[in-house]
Structure formats: structure tokens, C-alpha cells
C-alpha distance (Angstrom), angle and dihedral (degrees) to the residues before:
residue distance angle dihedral
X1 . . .
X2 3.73 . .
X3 3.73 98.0 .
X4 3.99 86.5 41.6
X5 4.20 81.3 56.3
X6 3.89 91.0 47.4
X7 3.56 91.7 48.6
X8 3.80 98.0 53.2
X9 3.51 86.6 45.0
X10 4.01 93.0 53.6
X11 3.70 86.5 45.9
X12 3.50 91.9 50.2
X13 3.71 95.7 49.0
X14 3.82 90.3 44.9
X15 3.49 93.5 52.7
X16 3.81 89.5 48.2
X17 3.82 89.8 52.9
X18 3.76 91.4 52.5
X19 3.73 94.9 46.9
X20 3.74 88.9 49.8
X21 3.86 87.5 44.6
X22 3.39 102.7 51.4
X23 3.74 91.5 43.3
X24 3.93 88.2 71.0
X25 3.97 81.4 66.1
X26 3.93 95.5 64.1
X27 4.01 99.6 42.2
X28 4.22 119.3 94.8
X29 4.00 132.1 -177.7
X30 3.64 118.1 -162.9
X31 4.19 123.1 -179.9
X32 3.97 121.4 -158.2
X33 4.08 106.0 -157.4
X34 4.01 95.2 -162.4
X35 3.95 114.4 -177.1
X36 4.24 121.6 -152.1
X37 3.61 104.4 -165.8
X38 3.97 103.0 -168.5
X39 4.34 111.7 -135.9
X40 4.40 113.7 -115.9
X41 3.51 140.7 -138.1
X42 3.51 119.1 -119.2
X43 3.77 134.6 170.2
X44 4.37 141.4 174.4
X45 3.82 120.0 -146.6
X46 3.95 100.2 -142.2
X47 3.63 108.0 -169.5
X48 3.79 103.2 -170.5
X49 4.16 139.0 172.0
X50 3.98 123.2 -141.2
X51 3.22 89.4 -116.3
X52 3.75 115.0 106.4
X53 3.98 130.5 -145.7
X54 3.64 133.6 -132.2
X55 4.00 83.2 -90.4
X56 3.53 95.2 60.1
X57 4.16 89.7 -109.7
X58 3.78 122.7 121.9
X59 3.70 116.2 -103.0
X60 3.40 116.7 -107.8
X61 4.22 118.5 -114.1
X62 4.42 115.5 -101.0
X63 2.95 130.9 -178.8
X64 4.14 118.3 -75.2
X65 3.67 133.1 -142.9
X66 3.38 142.8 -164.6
X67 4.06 91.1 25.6
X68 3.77 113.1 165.7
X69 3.58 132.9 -162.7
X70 3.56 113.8 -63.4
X71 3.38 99.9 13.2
X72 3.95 114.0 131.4
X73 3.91 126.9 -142.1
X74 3.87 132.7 -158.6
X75 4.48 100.0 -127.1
X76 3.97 103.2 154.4
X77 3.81 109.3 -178.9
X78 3.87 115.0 -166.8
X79 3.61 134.3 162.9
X80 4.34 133.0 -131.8
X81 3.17 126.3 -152.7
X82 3.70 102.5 -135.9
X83 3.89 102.1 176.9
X84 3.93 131.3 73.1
X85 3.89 91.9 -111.6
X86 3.97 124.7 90.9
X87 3.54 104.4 -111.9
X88 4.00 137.5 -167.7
X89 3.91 113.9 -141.8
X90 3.72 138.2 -167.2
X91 4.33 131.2 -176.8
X92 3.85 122.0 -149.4
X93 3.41 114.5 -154.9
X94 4.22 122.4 -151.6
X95 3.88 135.7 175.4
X96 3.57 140.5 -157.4
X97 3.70 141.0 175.0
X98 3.61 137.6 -148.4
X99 3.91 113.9 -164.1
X100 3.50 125.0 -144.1
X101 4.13 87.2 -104.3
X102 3.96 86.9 61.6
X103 3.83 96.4 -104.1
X104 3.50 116.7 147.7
X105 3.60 126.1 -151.1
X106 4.01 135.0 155.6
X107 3.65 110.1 -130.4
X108 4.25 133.9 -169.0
X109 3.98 111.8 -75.3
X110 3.95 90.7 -139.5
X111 4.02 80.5 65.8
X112 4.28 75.3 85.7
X113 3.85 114.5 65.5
X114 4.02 97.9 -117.2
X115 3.61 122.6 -173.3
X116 3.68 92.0 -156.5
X117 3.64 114.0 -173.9
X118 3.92 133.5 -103.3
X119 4.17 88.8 -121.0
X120 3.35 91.6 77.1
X121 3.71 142.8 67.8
X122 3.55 135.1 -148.7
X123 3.88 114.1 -132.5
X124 3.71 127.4 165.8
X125 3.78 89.8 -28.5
X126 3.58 106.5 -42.8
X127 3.81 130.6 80.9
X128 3.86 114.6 -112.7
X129 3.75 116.9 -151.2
X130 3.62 111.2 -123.3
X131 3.73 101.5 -131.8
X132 3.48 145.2 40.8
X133 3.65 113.0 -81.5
X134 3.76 113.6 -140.6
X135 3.57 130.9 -161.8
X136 3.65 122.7 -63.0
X137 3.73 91.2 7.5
X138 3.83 136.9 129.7
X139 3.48 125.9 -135.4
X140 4.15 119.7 -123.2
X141 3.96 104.4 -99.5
X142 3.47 118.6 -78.0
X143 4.02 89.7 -134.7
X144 3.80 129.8 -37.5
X145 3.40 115.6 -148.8
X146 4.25 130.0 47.9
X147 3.60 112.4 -156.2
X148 3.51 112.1 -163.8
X149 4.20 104.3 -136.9
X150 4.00 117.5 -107.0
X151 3.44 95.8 -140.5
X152 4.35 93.2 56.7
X153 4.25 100.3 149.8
X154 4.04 113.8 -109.0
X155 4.11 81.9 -110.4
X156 3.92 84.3 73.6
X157 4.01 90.5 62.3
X158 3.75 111.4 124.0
X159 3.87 87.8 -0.5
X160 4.02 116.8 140.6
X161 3.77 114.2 -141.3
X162 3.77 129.2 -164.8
X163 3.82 125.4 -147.8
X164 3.98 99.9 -166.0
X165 4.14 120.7 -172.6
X166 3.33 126.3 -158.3
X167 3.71 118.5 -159.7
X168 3.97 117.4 -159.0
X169 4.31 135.7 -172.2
X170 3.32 138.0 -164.1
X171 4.01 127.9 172.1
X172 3.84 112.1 -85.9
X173 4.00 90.7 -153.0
X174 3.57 117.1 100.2
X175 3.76 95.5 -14.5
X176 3.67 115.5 113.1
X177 3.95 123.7 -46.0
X178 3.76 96.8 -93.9
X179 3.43 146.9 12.8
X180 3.89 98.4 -85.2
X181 4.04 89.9 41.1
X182 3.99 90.9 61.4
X183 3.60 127.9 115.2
X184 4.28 137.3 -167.1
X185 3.78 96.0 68.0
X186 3.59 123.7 163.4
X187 3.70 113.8 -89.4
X188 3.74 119.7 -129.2
């Protein structure tokens, strides 16, 4: 009776082993590897002139010397959009001065006579474009001429000024519902 015990038992265990053998037979894994790649914002600063080169393309702004008061100067700023994404854009504008004694001072922008365009808006010291920007475009200019004021103090003789634009993106895409509504700009 005890080997007919041990044999059930062996049985039993074998039969277990095959059960949990064969089982191994009906089981599956899989993995899915799914990637989200999330869309950018990307923008140029193109500071052009009006004037035109032999290509037919604006010239690009440089520096000038030797301005004098009340002299005007072709300096339109614009912005591409150089991603896929919609995007809304703004430009700060900021001046400084460097007198002829080596002092060096920032000084208000609207000390230059700007003819700053009707496309954008000024908010908290930038200008906001005043539409949606979509891909591969180019904003209207920000202004086109800078007139340097007739009244500029003798103390400004010699003196080298710099009129410095900052261009700025953020997505258009579920962020606000226009330009001047839109949040997740740079912070300064």
C-alpha cells in the first residue's frame, strides 16, 4: 500500500509538472514602444533696409556712422516663423548710449522718432503682433524708418547709440484667443 501511495503521489506530481509545463505553451507578452514628439516654436529676427541688392533681396541693416540730427534711416525689423507650429510673437525694443567721455547709460527708445506700425500692439513694454503668425511667415515691419531727433543735446556729440530688438515666441495653439490674450512668454 505504501508504494501504491508513492506512486499516486509521483503521478500526481508528474501530472502537475506537465500541467504547469504545458501551460508555458499558451502564455504571450507583447510591448508597444509609442513615441509623442511635442511641435516647437521657432522664429528669425530679419533686420532689413529698403534698399534692394543686385539679387533683388533687401539689404540687410549695419551699423551707421557719422548720423546727425535729423537725419532719417531705413531699419525694418520683422519676424519668421521658422517652425511648423502657429506661433504668436512680440519685439522689445531697448537703447543705450555711450558718450564720447566713455559713459555708458541706457536711454528711452521713443528718444528715436519710430514710425512703428499699426500691426502691432504695445503691452507692458513690448509690441505684440496682432495676428496669429503661421508657419513660414513674416511678420509686417515693426517700423521702417529711425529718425534721429533735431533737438539731440551737444552732450550727445560723438556719442554711439544702440537701438537693440528683441524678438520673442510662444505657441499660438491652445494659448489664449489672440495675440495679446497669450501666455508662457519668456521671462526677463
Amino acid at each position: 500500500m505504501k508504494k501504491q501511495k508513492l506512486f499516486i503521489i509521483g503521478l500526481s506530481l508528474l501530472a502537475v509538472a506537465m500541467v504547469g509545463g504545458t501551460s508555458a505553451f499558451f502564455v504571450t507578452s507583447d510591448r508597444a514602444h509609442n513615441v509623442i514628439t511635442t511641435s516647437g516654436v521657432g522664429i528669425e529676427l530679419i533686420e532689413d533696409t529698403e534698399e534692394v541688392g543686385v539679387d533683388g533681396r533687401p539689404i540687410p541693416f549695419t551699423n551707421i556712422e557719422n548720423a546727425m540730427p535729423g537725419d532719417s534711416y531705413s531699419k525694418i525689423p520683422k519676424i519668421k516663423n521658422i517652425d511648423n507650429g502657429d506661433a504668436y510673437v512680440r519685439m522689445k525694443l531697448m537703447a543705450s548710449v555711450e558718450l564720447s567721455s566713455g559713459e555708458t547709460f541706457k536711454i528711452s527708445p521713443s528718444l528715436f522718432e519710430l514710425d512703428i506700425s499699426r500691426s502691432w500692439s504695445p503691452q507692458n513694454g513690448y509690441y505684440v503682433y496682432t495676428r496669429t503668425l503661421h508657419a513660414g511667415e513674416t511678420t509686417h515691419p515693426l517700423f521702417t524708418t529711425v529718425k534721429i531727433p533735431k533737438e539731440l543735446a551737444s552732450k550727445y556729440q560723438n556719442a554711439k547709440f544702440s537701438l537693440t530688438i528683441l524678438g520673442e515666441a510662444v505657441q499660438a495653439k491652445n494659448n489664449g484667443a489672440n495675440p495679446l490674450d497669450a501666455e508662457g512668454w519668456p521671462e526677463e
